[in-house]
C-alpha positions as CSV (number, residue, x, y, z in Angstrom):
1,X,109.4,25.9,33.3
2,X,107.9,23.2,35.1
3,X,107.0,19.5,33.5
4,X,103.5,20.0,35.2
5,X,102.9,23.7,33.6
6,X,104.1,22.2,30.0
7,X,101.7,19.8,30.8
8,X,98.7,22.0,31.6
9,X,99.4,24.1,28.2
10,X,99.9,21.3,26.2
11,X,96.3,20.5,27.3
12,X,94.8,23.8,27.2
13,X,96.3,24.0,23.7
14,X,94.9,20.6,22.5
15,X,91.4,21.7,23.5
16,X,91.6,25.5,22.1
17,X,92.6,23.4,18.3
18,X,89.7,20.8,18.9
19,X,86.8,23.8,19.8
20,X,88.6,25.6,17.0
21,X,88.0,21.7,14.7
22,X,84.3,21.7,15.8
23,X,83.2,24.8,15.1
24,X,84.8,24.5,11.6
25,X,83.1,21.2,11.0
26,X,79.8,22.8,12.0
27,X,80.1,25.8,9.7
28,X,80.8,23.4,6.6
29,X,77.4,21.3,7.8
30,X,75.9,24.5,8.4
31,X,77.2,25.5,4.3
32,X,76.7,22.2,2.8
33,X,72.9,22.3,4.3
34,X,71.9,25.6,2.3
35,X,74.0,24.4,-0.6
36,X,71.7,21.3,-0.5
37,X,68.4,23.4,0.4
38,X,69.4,25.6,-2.4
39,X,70.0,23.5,-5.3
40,X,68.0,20.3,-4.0
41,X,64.4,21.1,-3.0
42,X,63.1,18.5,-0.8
43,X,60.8,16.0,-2.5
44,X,57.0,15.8,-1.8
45,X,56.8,12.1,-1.2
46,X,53.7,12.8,1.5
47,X,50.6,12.5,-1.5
48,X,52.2,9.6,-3.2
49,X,52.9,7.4,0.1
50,X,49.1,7.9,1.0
51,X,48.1,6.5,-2.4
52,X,50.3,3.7,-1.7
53,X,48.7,3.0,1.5
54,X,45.6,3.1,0.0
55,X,46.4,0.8,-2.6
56,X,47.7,-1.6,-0.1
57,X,44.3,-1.5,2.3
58,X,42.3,-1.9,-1.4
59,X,44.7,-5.0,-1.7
60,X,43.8,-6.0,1.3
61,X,40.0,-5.7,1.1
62,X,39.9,-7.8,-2.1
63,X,42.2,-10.3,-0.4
64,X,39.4,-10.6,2.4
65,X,36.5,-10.7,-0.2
66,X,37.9,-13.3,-2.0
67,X,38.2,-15.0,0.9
68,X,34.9,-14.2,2.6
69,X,31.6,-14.3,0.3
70,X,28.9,-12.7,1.0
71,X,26.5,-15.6,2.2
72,X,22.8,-15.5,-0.6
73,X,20.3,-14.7,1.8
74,X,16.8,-16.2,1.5
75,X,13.4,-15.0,2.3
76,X,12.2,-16.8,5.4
77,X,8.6,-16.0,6.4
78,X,8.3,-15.6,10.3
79,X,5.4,-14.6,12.8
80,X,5.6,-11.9,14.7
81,X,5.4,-13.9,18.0
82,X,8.5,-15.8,16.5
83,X,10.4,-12.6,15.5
84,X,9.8,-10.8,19.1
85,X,10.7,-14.7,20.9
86,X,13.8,-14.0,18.8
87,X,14.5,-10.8,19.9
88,X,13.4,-10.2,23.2
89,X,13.6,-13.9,24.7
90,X,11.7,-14.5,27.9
91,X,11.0,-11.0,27.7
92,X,8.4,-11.4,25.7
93,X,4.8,-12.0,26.5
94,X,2.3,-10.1,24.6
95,X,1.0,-12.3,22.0
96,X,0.7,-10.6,18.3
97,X,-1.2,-13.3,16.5
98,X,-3.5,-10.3,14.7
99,X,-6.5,-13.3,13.5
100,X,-6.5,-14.9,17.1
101,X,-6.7,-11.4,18.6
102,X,-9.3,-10.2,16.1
103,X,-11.5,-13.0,16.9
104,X,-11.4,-12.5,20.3
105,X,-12.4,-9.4,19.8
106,X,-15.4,-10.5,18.0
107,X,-16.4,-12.9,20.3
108,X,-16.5,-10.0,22.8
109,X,-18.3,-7.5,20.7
110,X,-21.1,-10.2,20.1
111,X,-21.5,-11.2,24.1
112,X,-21.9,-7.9,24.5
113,X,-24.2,-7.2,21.9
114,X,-26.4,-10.3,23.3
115,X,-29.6,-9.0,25.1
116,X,-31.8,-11.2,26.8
117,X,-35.7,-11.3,25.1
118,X,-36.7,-9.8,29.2
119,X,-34.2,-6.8,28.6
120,X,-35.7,-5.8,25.1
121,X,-39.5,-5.8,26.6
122,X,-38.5,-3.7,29.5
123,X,-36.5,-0.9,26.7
124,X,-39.6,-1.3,24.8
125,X,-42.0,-0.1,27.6
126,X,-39.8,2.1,28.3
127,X,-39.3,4.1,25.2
128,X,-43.3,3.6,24.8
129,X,-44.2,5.3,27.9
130,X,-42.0,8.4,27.0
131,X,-43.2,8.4,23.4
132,X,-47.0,8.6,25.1
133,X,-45.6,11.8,27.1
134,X,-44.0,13.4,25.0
135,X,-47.6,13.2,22.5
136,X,-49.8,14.3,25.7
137,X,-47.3,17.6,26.5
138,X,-47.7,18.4,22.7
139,X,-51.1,18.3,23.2
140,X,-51.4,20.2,25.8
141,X,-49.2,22.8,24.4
142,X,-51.1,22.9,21.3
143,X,-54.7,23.5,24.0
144,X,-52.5,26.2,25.9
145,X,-51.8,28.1,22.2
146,X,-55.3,28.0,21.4
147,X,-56.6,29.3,24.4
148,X,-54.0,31.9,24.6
149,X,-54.8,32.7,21.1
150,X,-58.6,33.1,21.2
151,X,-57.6,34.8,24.6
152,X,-55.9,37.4,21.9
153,X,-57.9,38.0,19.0
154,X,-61.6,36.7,21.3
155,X,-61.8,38.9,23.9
156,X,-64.7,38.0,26.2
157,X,-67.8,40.6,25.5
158,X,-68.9,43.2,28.0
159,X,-72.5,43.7,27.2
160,X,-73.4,47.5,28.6
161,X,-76.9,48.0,30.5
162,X,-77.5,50.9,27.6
163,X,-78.9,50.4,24.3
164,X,-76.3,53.1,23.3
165,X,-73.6,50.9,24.5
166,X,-75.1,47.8,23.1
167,X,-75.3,49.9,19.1
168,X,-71.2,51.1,19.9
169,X,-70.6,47.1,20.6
170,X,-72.6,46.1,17.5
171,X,-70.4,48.5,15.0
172,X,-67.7,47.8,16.5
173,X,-68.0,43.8,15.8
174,X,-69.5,44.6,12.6
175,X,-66.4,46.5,11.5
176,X,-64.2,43.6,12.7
177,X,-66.4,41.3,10.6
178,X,-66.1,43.6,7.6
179,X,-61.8,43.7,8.0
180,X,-61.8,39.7,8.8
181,X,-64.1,39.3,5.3
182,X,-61.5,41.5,3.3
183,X,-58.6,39.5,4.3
184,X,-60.5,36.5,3.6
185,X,-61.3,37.9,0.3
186,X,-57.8,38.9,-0.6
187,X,-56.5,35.3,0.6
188,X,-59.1,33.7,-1.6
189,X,-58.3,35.6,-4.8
190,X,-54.8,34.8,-4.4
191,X,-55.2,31.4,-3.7
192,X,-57.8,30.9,-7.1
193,X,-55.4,33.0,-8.6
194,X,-52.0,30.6,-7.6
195,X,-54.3,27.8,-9.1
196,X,-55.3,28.9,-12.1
197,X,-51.8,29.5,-13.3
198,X,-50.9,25.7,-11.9
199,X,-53.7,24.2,-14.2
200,X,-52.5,26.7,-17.3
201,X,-49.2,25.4,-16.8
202,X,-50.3,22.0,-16.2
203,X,-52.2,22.5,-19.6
204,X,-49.1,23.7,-21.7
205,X,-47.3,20.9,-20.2
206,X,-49.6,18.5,-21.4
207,X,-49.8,20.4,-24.8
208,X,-46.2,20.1,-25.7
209,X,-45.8,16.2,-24.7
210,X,-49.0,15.6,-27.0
211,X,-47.8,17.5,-29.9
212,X,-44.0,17.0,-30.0
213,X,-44.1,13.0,-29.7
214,X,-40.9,11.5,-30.3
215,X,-41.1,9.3,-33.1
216,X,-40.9,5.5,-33.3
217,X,-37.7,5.3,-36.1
218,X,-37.6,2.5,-38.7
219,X,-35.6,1.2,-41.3
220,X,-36.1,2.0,-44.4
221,X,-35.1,1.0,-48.0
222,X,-33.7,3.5,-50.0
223,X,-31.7,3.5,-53.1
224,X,-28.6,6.2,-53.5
225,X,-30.3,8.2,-56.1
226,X,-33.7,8.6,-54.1
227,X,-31.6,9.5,-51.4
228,X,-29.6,12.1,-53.6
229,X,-33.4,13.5,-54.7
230,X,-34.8,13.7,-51.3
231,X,-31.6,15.6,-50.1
232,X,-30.6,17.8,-53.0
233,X,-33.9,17.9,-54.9
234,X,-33.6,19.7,-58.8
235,X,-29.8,19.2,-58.6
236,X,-29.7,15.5,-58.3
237,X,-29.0,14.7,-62.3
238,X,-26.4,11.9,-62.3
239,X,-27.6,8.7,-61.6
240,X,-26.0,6.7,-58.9
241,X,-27.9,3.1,-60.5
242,X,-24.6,1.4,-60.1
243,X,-26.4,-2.1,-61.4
244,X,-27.7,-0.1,-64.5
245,X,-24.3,1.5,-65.0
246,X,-22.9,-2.1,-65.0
247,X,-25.0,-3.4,-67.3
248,X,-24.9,-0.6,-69.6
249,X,-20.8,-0.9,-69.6
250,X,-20.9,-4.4,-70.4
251,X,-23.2,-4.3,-73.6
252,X,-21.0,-1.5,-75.2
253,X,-18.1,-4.0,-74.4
254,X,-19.5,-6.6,-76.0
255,X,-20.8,-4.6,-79.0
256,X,-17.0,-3.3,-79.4
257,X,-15.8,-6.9,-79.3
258,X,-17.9,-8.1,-82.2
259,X,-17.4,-4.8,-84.3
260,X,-13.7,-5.7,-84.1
261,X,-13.9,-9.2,-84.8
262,X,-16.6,-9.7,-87.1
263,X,-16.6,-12.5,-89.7
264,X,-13.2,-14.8,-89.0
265,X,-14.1,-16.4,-92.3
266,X,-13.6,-13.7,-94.5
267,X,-10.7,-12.5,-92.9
268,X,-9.1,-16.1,-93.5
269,X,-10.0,-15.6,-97.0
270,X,-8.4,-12.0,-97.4
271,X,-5.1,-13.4,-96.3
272,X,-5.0,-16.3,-98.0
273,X,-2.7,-16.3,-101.5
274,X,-0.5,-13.3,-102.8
275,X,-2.6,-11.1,-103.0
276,X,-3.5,-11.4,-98.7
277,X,-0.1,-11.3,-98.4
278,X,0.3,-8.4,-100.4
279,X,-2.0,-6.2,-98.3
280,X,-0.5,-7.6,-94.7
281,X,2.8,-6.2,-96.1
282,X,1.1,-3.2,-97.1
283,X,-1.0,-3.2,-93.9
284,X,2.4,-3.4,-91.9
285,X,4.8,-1.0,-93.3
């Protein structure tokens, strides 16, 4: 055999053994990983990594609020022209001073409510001349009613040639005069009636504010037990004389007082010697 073919299997054989070494390496990787999967679970670090982040950012915050204070702010009163100025810069044109515009406002209200004394005159004739037409069409409305109605219930007469037509004329007004004097009647009745019943109640009206006057009230003096008498009558027996009471107390006190007391002398005089002393023993036990 050749130098050069040794050669060539000497290589081929050294890389057979080295595919032969990897895969062997890969299959204990390939063990040693589902060992470890296994018999070591993979920690969750995930939740406790974001709280560590957040802590560091709150860190961070109250770092920068240490550092920057939030500036006291103060009330400063400002216009609205000086707010929009602000604001809007040359932009701004419309003034919104409110009083300045108000009075302006005013002013104009009052020019135009000026009238010169020429002006009123004028009006005046004016609403005077249709006042005075409008009072002469009423009247001539109120003429053009009348006439329509005596037109209606006034016919004009036709006087016949005939005495026969004259009589039928004649009974026929008279019977017109006799229904216009019934109506006139009934109307009358009722309105002497209507009025008869307005003084009557007029009458009672007057009747009941003259006998049920309200009374002028005064004060009056009046001891408790004229009171009780007036209110309860027979009943009333105990007397409510507080000062007689009083008085009455304070006697029988005083009578008590000197029944107990008596003569002081005599008393001295019992206890004096044995023989007092005798009966205080006595008195005692």
């Amino acid at each position: 055999m050749s130098s050069s073919r040794k050669q060539n299997l000497k290589s081929l054989m050294l890389q057979i053994a080295k595919q032969e070494l990897q895969k062997e390496e890969e299959e204990r990787v390939a063990e040693k990983e589902i060992y470890m999967a296994e018999h070591c679970p993979e920690l969750s670090l995930s939740s406790s990594i974001q709280e560590l982040q957040i802590e560091d950012l709150k860190q961070k915050v109250f770092d920068l609020k240490g550092k920057f204070k939030k500036p006291v702010l103060r009330k400063v009163r400002m216009s609205a022209d000086a707010m929009l100025q602000a604001l809007l810069g040359s932009k701004h044109k419309v003034s919104m001073d409110l009083r300045a515009n108000l009075k302006q406002v005013k002013k104009e209200e009052k020019e135009k409510k000026k009238m010169s004394s020429s002006r009123k005159q004028h009006l005046k004739s004016l609403m005077l001349q249709i006042a005075k037409s409008e009072i002469e069409k009423e009247e001539s409305e109120r003429a053009a009613e009348k006439v329509s109605y005596l037109n209606e219930k006034c016919p004009p007469l036709s006087l016949g040639s005939g005495l026969k037509e004259l009589q039928d004329l004649c009974k026929e007004l008279h019977g017109k005069i006799d229904v216009v004097d019934e109506e006139r009647y009934d109307l009358e009745s009722k309105a002497k009636k209507s009025t008869k019943e307005i003084e009557d109640l007029k009458q009672k009206v007057f009747d009941l504010k003259g006998k049920f006057k309200k009374p002028v009230l005064r004060k009056v003096r009046m001891s408790a037990d004229a009171m009780l008498q007036a209110l309860l009558g027979s009943k009333h027996k105990v007397s409510m004389d507080l000062r007689a009471n009083l008085k009455q107390v304070k006697k029988e006190e005083k009578e008590k007082d000197i029944c107990e007391v008596g003569d002081w002398r005599k008393n001295i005089e019992d206890k004096a010697g044995m023989e007092g002393r005798k009966k205080m023993f006595e008195s005692e036990a």
